[in-house]
DOPABA-636270 format. One record per residue (C-alpha): residue number from 1; x, y, z; residue in three letters. Coordinates in steps of 0.05 Angstrom, whole numbers. Layout:
   n      x      y      z res
 NUM      X      Y      Z ALA
...
//
This chain:
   n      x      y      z res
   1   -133    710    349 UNK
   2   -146    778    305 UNK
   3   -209    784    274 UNK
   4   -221    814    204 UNK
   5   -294    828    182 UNK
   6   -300    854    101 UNK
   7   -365    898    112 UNK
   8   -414    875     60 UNK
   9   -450    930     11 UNK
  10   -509    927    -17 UNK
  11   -514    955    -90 UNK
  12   -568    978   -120 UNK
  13   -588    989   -191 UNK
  14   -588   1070   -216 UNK
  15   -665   1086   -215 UNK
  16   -684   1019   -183 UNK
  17   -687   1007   -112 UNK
  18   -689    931   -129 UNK
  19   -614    905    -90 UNK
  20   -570    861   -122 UNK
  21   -538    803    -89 UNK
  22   -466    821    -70 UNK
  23   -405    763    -65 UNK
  24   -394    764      8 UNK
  25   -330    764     24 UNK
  26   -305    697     80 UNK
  27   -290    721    151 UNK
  28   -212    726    157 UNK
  29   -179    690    226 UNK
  30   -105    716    247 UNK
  31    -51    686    294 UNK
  32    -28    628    320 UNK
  33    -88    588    351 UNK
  34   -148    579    315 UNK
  35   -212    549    325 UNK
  36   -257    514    265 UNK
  37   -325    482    286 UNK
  38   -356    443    229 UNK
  39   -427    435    231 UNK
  40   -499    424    191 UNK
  41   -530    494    175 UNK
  42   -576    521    126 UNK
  43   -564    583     78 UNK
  44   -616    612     33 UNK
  45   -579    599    -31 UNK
  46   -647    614    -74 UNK
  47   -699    670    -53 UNK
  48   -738    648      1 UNK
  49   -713    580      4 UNK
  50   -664    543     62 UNK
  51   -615    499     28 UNK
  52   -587    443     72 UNK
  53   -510    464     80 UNK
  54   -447    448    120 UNK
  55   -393    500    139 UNK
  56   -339    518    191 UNK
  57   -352    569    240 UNK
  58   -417    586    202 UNK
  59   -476    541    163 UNK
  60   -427    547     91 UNK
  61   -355    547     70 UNK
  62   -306    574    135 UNK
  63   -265    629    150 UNK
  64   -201    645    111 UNK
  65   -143    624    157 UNK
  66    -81    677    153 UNK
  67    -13    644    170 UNK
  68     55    677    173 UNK
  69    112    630    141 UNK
  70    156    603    211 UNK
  71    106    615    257 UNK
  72     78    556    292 UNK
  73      7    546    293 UNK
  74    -49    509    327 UNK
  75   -117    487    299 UNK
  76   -170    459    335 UNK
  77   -224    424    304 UNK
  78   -277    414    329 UNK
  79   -332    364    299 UNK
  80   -396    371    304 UNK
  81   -428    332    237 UNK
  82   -461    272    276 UNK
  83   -411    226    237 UNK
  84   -338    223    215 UNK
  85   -301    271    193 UNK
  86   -227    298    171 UNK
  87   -194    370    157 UNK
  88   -138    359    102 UNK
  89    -93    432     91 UNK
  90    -95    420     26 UNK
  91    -24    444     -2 UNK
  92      5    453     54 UNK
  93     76    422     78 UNK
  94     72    380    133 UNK
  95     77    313    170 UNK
  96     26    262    145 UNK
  97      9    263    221 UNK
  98    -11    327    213 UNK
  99    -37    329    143 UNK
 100   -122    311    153 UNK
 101   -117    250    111 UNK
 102   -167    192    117 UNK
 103   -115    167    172 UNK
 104   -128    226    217 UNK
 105   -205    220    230 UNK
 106   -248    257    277 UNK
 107   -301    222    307 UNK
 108   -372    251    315 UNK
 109   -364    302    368 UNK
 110   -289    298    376 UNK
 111   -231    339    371 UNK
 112   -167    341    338 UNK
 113   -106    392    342 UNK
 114    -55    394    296 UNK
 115     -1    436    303 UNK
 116     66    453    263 UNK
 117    105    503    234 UNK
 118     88    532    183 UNK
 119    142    522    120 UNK
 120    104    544     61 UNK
 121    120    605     10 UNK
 122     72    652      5 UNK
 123     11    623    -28 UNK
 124    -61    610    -34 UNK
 125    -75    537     -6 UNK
 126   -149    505     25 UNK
 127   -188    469     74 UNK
 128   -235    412     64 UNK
 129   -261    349     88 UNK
 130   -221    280     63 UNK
 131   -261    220     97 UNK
 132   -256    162     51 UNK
 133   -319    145     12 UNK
 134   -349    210     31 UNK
 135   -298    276     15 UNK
 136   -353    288    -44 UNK
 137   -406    281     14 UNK
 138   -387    337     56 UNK
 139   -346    371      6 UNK
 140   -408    386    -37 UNK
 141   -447    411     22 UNK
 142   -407    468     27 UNK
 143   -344    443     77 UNK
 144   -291    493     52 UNK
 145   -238    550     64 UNK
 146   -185    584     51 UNK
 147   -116    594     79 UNK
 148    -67    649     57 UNK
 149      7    648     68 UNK
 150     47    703     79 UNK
 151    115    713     76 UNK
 152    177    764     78 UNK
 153    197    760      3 UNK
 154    130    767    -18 UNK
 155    112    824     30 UNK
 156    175    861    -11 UNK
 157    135    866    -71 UNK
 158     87    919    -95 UNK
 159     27    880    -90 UNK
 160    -46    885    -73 UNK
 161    -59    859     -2 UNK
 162   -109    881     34 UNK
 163   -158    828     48 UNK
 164   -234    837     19 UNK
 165   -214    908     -9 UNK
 166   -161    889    -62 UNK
 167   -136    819    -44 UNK
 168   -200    780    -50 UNK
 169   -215    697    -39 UNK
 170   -256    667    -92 UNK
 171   -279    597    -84 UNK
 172   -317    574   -150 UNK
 173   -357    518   -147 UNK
 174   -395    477   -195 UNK
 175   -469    439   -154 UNK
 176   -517    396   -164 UNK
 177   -591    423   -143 UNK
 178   -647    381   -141 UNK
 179   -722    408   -164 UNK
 180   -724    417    -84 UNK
 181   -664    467    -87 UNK
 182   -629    422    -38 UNK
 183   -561    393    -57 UNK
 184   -553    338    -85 UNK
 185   -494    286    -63 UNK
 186   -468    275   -138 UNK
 187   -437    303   -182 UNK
 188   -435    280   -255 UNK
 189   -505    324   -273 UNK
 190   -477    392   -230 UNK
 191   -531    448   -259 UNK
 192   -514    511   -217 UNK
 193   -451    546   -193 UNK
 194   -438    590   -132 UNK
 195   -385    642   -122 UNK
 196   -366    645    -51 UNK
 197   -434    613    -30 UNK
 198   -472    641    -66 UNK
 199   -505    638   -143 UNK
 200   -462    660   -203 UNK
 201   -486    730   -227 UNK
 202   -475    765   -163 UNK
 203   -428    831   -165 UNK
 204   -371    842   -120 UNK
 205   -346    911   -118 UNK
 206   -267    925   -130 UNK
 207   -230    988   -127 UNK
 208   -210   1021   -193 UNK
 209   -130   1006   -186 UNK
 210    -89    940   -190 UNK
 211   -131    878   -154 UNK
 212   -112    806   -124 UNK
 213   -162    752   -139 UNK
 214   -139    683   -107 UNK
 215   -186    649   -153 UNK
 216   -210    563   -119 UNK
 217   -237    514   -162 UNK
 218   -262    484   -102 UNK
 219   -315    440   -144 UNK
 220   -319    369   -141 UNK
 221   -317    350   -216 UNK
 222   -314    394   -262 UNK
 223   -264    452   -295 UNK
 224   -271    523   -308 UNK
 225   -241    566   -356 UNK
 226   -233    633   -327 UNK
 227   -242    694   -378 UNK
 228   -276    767   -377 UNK
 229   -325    782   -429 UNK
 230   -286    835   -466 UNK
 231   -223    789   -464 UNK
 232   -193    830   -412 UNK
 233   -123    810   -406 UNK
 234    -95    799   -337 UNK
 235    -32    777   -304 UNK
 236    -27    711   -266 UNK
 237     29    720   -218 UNK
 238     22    661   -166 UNK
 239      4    578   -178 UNK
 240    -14    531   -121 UNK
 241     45    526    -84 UNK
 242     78    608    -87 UNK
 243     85    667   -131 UNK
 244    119    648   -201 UNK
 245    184    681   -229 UNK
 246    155    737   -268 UNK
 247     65    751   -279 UNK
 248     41    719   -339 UNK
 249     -7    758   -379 UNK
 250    -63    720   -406 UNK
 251   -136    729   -423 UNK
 252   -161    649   -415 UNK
 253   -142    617   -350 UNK
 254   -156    533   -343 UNK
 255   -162    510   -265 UNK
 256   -177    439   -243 UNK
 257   -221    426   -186 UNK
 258   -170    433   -124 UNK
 259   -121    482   -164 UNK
 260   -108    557   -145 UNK
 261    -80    615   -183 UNK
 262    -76    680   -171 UNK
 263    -83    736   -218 UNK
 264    -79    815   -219 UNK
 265   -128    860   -264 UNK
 266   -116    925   -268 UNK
 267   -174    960   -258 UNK
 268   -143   1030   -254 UNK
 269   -192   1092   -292 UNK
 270   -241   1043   -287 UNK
 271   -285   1074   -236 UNK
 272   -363   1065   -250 UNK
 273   -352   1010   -300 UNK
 274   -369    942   -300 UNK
 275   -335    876   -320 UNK
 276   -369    803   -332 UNK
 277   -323    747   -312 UNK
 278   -347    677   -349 UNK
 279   -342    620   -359 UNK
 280   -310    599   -429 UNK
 281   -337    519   -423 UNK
 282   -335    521   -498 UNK
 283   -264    529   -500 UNK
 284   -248    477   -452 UNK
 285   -202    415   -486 UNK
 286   -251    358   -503 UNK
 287   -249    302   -448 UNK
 288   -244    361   -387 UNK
 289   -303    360   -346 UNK
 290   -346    426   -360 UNK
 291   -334    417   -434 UNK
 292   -351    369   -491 UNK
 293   -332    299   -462 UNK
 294   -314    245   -508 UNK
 295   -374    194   -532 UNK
 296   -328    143   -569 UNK
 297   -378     86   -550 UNK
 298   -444    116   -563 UNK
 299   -466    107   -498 UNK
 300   -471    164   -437 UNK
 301   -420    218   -437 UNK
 302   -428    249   -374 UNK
 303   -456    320   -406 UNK
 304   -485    359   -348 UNK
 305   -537    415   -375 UNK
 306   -481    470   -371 UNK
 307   -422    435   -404 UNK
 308   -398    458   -459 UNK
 309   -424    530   -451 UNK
 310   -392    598   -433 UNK
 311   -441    638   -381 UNK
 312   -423    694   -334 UNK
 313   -400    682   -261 UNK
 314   -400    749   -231 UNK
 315   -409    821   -243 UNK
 316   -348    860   -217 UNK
 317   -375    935   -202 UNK
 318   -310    982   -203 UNK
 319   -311   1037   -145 UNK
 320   -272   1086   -121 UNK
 321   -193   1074   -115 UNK
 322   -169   1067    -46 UNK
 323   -121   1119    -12 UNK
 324    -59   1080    -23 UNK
 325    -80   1040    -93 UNK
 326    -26    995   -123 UNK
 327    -27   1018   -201 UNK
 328     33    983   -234 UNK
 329     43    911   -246 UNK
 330    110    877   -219 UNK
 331    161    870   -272 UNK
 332    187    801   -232 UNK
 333    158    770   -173 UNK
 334    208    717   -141 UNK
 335    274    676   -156 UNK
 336    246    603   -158 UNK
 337    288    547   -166 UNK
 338    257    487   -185 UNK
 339    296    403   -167 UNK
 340    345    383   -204 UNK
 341    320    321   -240 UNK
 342    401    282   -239 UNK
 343    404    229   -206 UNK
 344    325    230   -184 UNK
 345    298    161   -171 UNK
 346    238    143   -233 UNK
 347    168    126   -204 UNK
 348    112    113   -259 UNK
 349     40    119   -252 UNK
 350    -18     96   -299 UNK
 351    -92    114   -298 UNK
 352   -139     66   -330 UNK
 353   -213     52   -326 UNK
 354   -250    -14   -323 UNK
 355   -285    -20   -382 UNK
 356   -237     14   -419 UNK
 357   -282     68   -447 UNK
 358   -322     73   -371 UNK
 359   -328    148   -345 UNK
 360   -339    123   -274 UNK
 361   -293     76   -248 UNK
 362   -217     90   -250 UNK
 363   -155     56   -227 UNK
 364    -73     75   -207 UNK
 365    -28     30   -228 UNK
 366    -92    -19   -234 UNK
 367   -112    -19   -159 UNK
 368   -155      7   -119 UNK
 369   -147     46    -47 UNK
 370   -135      8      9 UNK
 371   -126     35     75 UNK
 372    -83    -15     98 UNK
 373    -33    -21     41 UNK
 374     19     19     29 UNK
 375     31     24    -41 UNK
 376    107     47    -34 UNK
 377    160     80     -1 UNK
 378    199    147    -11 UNK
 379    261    160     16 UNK
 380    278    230     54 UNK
 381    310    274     14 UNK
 382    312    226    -37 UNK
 383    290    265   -101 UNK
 384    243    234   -145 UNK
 385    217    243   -229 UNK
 386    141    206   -219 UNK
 387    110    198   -297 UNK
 388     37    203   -299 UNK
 389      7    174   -353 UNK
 390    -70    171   -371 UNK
 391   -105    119   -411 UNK
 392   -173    135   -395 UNK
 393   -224    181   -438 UNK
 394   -225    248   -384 UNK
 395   -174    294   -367 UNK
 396   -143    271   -293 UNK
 397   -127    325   -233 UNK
 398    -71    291   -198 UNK
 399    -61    315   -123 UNK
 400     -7    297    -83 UNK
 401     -9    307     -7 UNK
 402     40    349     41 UNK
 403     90    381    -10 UNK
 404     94    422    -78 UNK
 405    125    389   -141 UNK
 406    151    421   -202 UNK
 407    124    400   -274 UNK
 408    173    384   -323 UNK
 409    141    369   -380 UNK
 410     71    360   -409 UNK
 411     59    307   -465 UNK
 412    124    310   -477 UNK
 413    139    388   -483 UNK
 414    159    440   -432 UNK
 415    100    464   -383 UNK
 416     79    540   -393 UNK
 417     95    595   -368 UNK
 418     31    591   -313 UNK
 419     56    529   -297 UNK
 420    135    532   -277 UNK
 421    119    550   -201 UNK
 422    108    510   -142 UNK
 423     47    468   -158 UNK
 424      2    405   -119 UNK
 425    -48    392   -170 UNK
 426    -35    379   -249 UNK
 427    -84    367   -291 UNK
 428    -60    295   -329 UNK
 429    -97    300   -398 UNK
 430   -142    239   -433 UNK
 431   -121    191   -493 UNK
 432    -51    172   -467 UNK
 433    -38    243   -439 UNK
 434     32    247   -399 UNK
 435     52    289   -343 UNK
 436    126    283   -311 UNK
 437    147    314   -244 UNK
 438    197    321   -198 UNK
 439    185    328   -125 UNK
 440    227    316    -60 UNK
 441    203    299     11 UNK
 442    256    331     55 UNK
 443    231    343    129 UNK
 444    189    301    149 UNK
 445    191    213    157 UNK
 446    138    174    188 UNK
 447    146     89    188 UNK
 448     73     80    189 UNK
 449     29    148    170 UNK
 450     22    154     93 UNK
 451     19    205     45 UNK
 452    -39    204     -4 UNK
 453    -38    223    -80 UNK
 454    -99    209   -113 UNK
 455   -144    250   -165 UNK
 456   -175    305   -145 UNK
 457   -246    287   -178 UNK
 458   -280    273   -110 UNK
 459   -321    217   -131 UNK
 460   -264    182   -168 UNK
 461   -222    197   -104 UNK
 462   -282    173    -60 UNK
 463   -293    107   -110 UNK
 464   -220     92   -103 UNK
 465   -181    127   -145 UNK
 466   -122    139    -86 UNK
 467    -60    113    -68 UNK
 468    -14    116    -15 UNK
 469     63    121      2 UNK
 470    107    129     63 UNK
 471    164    168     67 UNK
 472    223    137    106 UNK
 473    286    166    146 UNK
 474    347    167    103 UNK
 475    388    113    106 UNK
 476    437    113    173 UNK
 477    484     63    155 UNK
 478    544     78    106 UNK
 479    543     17     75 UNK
 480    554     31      1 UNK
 481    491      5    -31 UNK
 482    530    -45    -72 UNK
 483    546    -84     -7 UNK
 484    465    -90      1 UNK
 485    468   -136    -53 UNK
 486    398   -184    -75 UNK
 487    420   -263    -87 UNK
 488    375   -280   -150 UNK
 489    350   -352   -168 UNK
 490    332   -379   -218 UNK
 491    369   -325   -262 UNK
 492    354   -322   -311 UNK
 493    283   -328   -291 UNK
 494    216   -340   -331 UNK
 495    159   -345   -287 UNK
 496    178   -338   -208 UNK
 497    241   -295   -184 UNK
 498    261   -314   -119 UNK
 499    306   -271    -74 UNK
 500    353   -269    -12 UNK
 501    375   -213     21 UNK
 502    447   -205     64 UNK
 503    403   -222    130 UNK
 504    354   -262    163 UNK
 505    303   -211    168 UNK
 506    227   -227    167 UNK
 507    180   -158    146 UNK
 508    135   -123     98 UNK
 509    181    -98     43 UNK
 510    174    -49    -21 UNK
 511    192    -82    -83 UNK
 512    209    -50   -146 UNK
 513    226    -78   -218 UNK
 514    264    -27   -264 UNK
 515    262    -32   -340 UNK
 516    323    -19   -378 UNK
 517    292     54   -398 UNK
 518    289     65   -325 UNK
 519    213     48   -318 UNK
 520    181     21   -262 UNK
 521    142    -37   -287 UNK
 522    118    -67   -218 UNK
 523    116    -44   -149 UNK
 524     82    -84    -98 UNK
 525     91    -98    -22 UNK
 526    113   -165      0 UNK
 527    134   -199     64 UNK
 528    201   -237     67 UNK
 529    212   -288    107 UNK
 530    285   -301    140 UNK
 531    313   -262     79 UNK
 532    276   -296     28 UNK
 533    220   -267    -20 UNK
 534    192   -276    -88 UNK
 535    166   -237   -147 UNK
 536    120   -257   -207 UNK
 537    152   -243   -277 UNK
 538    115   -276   -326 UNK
 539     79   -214   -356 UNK
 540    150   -178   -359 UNK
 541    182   -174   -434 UNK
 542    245   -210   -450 UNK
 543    309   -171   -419 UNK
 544    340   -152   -360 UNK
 545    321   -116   -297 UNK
 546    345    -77   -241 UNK
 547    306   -101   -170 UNK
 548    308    -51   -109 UNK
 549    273    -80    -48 UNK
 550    271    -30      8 UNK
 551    256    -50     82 UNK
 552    262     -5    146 UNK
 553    335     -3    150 UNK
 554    351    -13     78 UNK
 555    358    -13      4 UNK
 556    377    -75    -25 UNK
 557    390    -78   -104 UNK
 558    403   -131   -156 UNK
 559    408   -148   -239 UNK
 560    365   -205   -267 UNK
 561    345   -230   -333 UNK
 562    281   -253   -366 UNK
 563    279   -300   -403 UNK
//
């Protein structure tokens, strides 16, 4: 394993021998073994004061993980919390076995090793704890890192990449401190943010040429709105999942907690200057987190004491250039080529809350997580179109585990510029907001270890706000799917629908009821018995419907009406 160690300066003021805290830049960890130890620590956050904190490899946050696209790699975990834990590679595209989901738990003082190959595009992806009913727990504590991606096409291009000098890690993250200074295990009052571990309002110092910022929301709740004080303009050039087509300039930059970008600013002739990157809270849409939340109901809103604010983050002192700066921006970046939507199978998903105006307590589809149901199944290579829609009063970050998606569309219209690469967490807005995407789960099949999707608000994911899906092998048999054919009676049908299927089979099956707009309006599991099953319809309109029930070997189809 190489070792790379950013050396840490300390600035101080002209005429005042007073120093200033610097961002420190994470330890970087190279090759194709790697060993993480989490643990408790402390880490003197405020002056004088030793904050109760949880880190890999350290007492905070964890080294940056470098990984080369084909190699495979091994990482050992080690756990050494004093209670359960799990490592999900957030963004990263591999086998739910693999993937550090609430299914893969390590024990108090146990290991686990994962290892794969790694199949990602170049990219900024992360580290953190996913236990269910206490990701926030940890997360808040400090349990983070990075992990960078690096590939051939994206070592063709001009860009800054030399890690801590120009190619810098930036994990923002919104905290709640009580009057103690210690953390607080919440998240709905957050009062204080830290950049890389530290409070906002240090200075990092950057050479005076073109710069990398991988810029981490890695907060538990709430959004930031990225901006520099003199409305700087800068070029995003890379999403969550790989670099985008062409950089996008822009002076306001929206992530969601769990969402990456990365940006250049072009720092060159900039040497002795300094920059203020804030905070634009302010500017944030009304129902995200971090700005004005909707009060339809006149009760609580949710307003922490910084929402709805703009404040600075950090100081960025410009230095010297280095002796090979990169001083242009890239005219184009990468040729991406996002799924074909014909033919893709429709999957919808609706968020709701319970009250209907409640800020708290959220639902998918109208359930809550359960470890032991599978909430459906995906083919292999099957492509898919999932619609998320959101009925609830606050803006949504919708994760899905162990691949990228594409967006194609956003209430309705085409996704921005920022937005048309490789992405693992949209942002699904409030007051009926829709999100489509289209997404494809081509290597890997497992018949009993799920995927998770779930939003990326840790204690909505934590309180249930999750679901779970399993992707199976493609179908082996050549059977043309009309021959799988689903024997309805009574059809047409008004309250019960019962079923039989071409065999005698007795198993847990997916059922799914199609709409004549291609909807899915239910999907549930059910066991059959000898062939037979049965589905409730009396809450479905009049008309008819298209049933797909998929076992282990099969797809079985079928047209009935309601009546």
């Amino acid at each position: 394993m190489k070792f790379n160690i950013a050396l840490v300066v300390i600035l101080l003021a002209a005429g005042n021998t007073q120093s200033q805290t610097t961002v420190p830049i994470p330890l970087s960890l190279e090759g194709t073994t790697f060993d993480l130890m989490v643990q408790h620590g402390t880490s003197e956050i405020f002056p004088g004061i030793q904050t109760n904190t949880i880190g890999y490899n350290g007492t905070q946050l964890g080294p940056t993980l470098i990984l080369k696209k084909g190699e495979t790699v091994t990482l050992n975990v080690h756990n050494q919390l004093g209670d359960t834990t799990t490592v999900h590679w957030h963004g990263l595209h591999i086998a739910p076995s693999n993937d550090g989901s609430p299914h893969n738990p390590i024990l108090a003082g146990e290991n686990w090793s994962p290892s794969f190959k790694v199949l990602d595009h170049a990219s900024t992806y992360w580290y953190h704890p996913h236990p269910h009913g206490k990701t926030l727990n940890q997360v808040v504590k400090g349990a983070a890192g990075f992990i960078i991606v690096r590939d051939e096409e994206e070592a063709a291009i001009n860009l800054p990449r030399t890690y801590g000098v120009d190619d810098v890690p930036l994990v923002f993250q919104w905290k709640t401190f009580g009057t103690d200074k210690q953390i607080v295990e919440m998240d709905e009052l957050d009062n204080e943010v830290l950049v890389n571990g530290v409070l906002r309002g240090a200075t990092l110092n950057l050479p005076a040429q073109v710069v990398r910022l991988r810029l981490l929301n890695g907060s538990s709740h709430r959004y930031f709105d990225f901006g520099f004080a003199n409305n700087l303009i800068f070029n995003q050039i890379g999403g969550d999942g790989g670099l985008l087509d062409v950089p996008v300039s822009m002076s306001k930059l929206i992530l969601s907690p769990g969402e990456r970008a990365e940006i250049l600013v072009d720092l060159t002739g900039k040497e002795g200057q300094t920059l203020t990157l804030r905070q634009f809270g302010s500017l944030l849409p009304q129902g995200y987190p971090g700005g004005m939340m909707m009060n339809m109901g006149g009760g609580n809103n949710m307003m922490g004491p910084l929402d709805d604010t703009d404040f600075d983050l950090m100081t960025i002192s410009v230095t010297a250039p280095t002796s090979n700066p990169v001083t242009n921006i890239p005219a184009t970046l990468v040729s991406n080529a996002p799924l074909s939507q014909t033919g893709a199978t429709p999957r919808s998903l609706t968020m709701t809350a319970q009250p209907m105006m409640s800020m708290t307590n959220f639902f998918l589809n109208g359930l809550k997580f359960d470890m032991g149901n599978i909430n459906f199944t995906v083919e292999q290579g099957k492509t898919e179109v999932w619609t998320l829609t959101n009925q609830t009063m606050m803006a949504h970050p919708f994760h899905l585990h162990g691949n990228s998606f594409w967006v194609v569309s956003v209430n309705g219209s085409a996704p921005s510029a920022n937005m048309k690469g490789r992405k693992d967490v949209i942002t699904v807005p409030p007051m009926n907001g829709n999100i489509k995407i289209v997404v494809q789960y081509d290597d890997f099949s497992d018949p009993d270890m799920p995927y998770m999707y779930h939003c990326h608000i840790l204690s909505h994911e934590d309180n249930g706000m999750m679901g779970q899906f399993l992707v199976t092998a493609p179908s082996s048999n050549t059977e043309d799917l009309v021959n799988n054919k689903l024997v309805f009676y009574p059809n047409p049908s008004s309250k019960t629908l019962f079923f039989e299927m071409d065999n005698s089979t007795s198993e847990g099956v997916i059922c799914q009821v199609i709409d004549a707009l291609g909807q899915v309006v239910l999907e549930q599991s059910i066991e059959v018995l000898n062939g037979k099953g049965s589905i409730e319809t009396g809450f479905m309109s009049i008309g008819s419907y298209a049933v797909r029930v998929l076992s282990r070997s099969k797809t079985y189809s079928g047209i009935f009406v309601k009546n």
